[in-house]
Every structure is written in structure tokens, then in C-alpha cells.
C-alpha positions as CSV (number, residue, x, y, z in Angstrom):
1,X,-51.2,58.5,33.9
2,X,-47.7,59.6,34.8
3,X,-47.5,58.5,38.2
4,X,-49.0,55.1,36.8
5,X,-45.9,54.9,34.0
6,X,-43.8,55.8,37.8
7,X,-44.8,53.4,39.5
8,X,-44.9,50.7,36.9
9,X,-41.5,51.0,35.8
10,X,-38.9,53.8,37.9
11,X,-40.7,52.5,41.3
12,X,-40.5,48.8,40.5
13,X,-36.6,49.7,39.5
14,X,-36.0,51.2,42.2
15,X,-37.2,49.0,44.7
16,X,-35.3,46.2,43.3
17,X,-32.5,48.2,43.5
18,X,-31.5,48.2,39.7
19,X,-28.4,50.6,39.2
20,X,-29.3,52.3,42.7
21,X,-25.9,53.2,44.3
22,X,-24.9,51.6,47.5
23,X,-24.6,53.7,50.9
24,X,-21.0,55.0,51.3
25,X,-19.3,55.3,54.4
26,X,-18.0,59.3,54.9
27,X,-16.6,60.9,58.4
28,X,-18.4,57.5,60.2
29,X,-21.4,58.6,58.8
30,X,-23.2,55.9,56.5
31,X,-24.4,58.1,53.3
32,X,-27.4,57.0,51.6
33,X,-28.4,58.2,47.8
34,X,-32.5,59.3,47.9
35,X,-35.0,60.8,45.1
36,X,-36.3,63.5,46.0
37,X,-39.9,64.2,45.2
38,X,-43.0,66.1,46.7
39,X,-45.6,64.3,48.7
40,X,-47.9,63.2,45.9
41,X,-45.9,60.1,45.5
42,X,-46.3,57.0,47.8
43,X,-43.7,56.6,50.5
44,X,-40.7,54.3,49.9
45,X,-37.3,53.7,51.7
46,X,-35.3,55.4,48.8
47,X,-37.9,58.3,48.4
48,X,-37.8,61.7,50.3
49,X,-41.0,63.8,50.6
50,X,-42.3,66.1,52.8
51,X,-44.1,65.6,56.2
52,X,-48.0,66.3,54.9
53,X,-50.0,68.9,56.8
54,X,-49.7,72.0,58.7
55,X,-49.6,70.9,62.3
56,X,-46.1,69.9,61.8
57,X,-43.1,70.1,64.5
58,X,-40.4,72.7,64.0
59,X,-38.1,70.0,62.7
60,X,-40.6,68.7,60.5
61,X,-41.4,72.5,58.9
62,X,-37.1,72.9,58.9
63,X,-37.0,69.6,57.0
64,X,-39.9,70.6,54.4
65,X,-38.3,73.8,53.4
66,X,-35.1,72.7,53.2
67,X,-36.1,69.6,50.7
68,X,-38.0,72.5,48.6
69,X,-34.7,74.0,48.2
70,X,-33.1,71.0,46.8
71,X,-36.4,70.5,44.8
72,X,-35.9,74.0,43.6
73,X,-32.5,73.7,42.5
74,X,-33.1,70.2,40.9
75,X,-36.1,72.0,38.9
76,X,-33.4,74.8,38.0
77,X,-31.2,72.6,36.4
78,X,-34.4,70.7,34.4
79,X,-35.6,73.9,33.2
80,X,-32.4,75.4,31.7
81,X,-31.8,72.2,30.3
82,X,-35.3,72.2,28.1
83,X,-34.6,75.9,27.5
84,X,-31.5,75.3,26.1
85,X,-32.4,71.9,24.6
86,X,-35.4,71.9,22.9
87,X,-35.4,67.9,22.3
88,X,-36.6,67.7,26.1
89,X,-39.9,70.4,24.9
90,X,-41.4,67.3,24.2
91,X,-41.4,63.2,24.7
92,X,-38.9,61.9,22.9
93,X,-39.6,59.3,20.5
94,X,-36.8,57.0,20.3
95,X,-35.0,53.6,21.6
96,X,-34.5,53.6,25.2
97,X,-30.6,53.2,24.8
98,X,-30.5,56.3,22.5
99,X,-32.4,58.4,24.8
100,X,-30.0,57.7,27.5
101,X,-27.5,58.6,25.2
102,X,-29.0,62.2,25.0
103,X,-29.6,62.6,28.0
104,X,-25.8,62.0,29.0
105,X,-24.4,63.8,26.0
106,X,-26.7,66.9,26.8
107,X,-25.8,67.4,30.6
108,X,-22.2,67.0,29.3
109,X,-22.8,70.1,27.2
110,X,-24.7,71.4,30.1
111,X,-22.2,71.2,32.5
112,X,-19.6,72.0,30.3
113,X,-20.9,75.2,29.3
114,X,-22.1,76.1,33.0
115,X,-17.9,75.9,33.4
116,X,-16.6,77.7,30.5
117,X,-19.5,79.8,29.4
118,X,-22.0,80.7,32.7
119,X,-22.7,84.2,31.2
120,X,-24.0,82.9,28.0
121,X,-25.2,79.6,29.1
122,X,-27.4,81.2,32.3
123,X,-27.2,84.9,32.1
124,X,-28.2,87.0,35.1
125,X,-31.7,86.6,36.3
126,X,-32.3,83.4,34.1
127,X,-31.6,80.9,37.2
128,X,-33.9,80.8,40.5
129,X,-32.2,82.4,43.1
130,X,-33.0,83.0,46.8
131,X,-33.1,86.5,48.7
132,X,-33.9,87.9,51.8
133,X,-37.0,89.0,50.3
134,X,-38.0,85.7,49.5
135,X,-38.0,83.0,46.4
136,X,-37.0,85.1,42.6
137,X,-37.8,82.8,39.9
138,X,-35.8,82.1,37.5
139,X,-36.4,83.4,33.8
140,X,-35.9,80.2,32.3
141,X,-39.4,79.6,33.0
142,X,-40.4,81.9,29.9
143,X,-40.2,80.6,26.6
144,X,-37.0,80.1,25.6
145,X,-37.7,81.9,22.2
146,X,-37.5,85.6,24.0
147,X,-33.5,84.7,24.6
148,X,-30.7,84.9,22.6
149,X,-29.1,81.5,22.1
150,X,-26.4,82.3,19.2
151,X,-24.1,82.0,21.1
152,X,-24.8,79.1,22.5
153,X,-23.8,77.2,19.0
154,X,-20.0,78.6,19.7
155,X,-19.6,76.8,22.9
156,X,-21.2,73.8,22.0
157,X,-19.1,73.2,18.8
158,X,-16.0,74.0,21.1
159,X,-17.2,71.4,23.5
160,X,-17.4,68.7,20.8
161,X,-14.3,70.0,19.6
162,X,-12.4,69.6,22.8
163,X,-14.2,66.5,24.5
């Protein structure tokens, strides 16, 4: 059902190139914008997934891990948004221009407090984090009712204050 809704209406988007950014040009380099998503999705020129199977080149398995790391960090940043935001808990039920608008006003507050309040906002241990050991998830992956978010009302208020 979901990769239907994909397909029908962010694929169809995308390949038409509605509000896609263009390549820019950096150090001679031509710099392309991508999604990045994991190999359940069909293959498209915008779309990076990983090589499929085990009997992959070095390349190929340096490639893999290294897309699961920005997969990782772009599931991070999800997660501590609908732990701190409990509108995104659920589907939202609203216009499409007024769901944009809460998106963008809630990853302003996100990236606001990330600045001015990162031990409140994403205390130690709530963020996945790489060791030597291996991958530590992060303990936004709990419900978010076992943390204390008080705080978080402070810095928000501030934020509308100042922005």
C-alpha cells in the first residue's frame, strides 16, 4: 500500500523533476541531489539503493555500508523528530499546504534546539551512534513517554520568541 501511494505520487514527482534541485557544479565536480532508500524500491536515476545480494565486489559491499550509514543518520533525525513531536506518531489529517507547513515549522524547532539546547533536546545515549564495537542504537527508539520532555516547552517558546 505504501510503496503504491510512492510510486503514484513522490515517484511520478520525482521523475518529472517537480521541485528536484538541479546538479551544481563544486571543485569541477558536477554534484547531483539523490534519495536515498533501501533496495525494496524500483531503481530510478534520482534513487540510491544498495547493490542486492551477497556475492558483491569490495566496492559494491564499501558502497552498501556506507549508504546504511547515511540511512542511519537520516532515520536518526526521523526518530527524534516523532519522539519529540508527537503530530508525526500518526498520519496527519490535514491540507497538504498545512502539512508542509508543519513539517517546516517543526525541523525549524528541531534544528534550532539541536543548536541551543543538544543536552535537552538529544541527551546522551538518545541518538544512534557508531563504535568500534559496532552499531548502538539510539534511545529514541523507546517510547517517548519514558523521557523527560519539560524542558523541552522552554526552548521551544524561546525559539518562537526569538525567530
Amino acid at each position: 500500500m505504501m510503496l503504491q501511494y510512492l510510486e503514484e505520487h513522490l515517484f511520478a514527482a520525482l521523475d518529472n523533476a517537480i521541485n528536484r534541485p538541479l546538479p551544481e557544479e563544486h571543485a569541477g565536480y558536477e554534484l547531483r541531489y539523490y534519495v536515498v532508500g533501501d533496495d525494496i524500491f524500483p531503481l530510478k536515476p534520482w534513487l540510491l539503493k544498495p547493490y542486492p545480494g551477497k556475492n558483491i565486489s569490495e566496492e559494491q559491499a564499501i558502497f552498501n555500508y556506507r549508504l546504511s550509514r547515511a540511512r542511519r543518520t537520516i532515520e536518526n533525525a526521523f526518530g527524534i523528530m516523532s519522539s519529540r513531536f508527537r503530530i508525526f506518531r500518526k498520519p496527519i489529517i490535514a491540507d497538504l499546504d498545512l502539512i508542509e507547513l508543519i513539517v517546516q515549522a517543526t525541523t525549524s524547532l528541531h534544528n534550532y534546539l539541536l543548536l541551543t539546547d543538544n543536552g535537552k533536546y538529544t541527551p546522551a545515549g538518545f541518538v544512534h551512534n557508531y563504535s568500534d564495537s559496532g552499531d548502538i542504537d539510539g534511545d529514541w527508539r523507546k517510547d517517548g513517554e519514558s523521557y523527560n520532555f519539560t524542558n523541552q516547552s522552554a526552548g521551544i517558546k524561546k525559539c518562537i520568541e526569538q525567530c
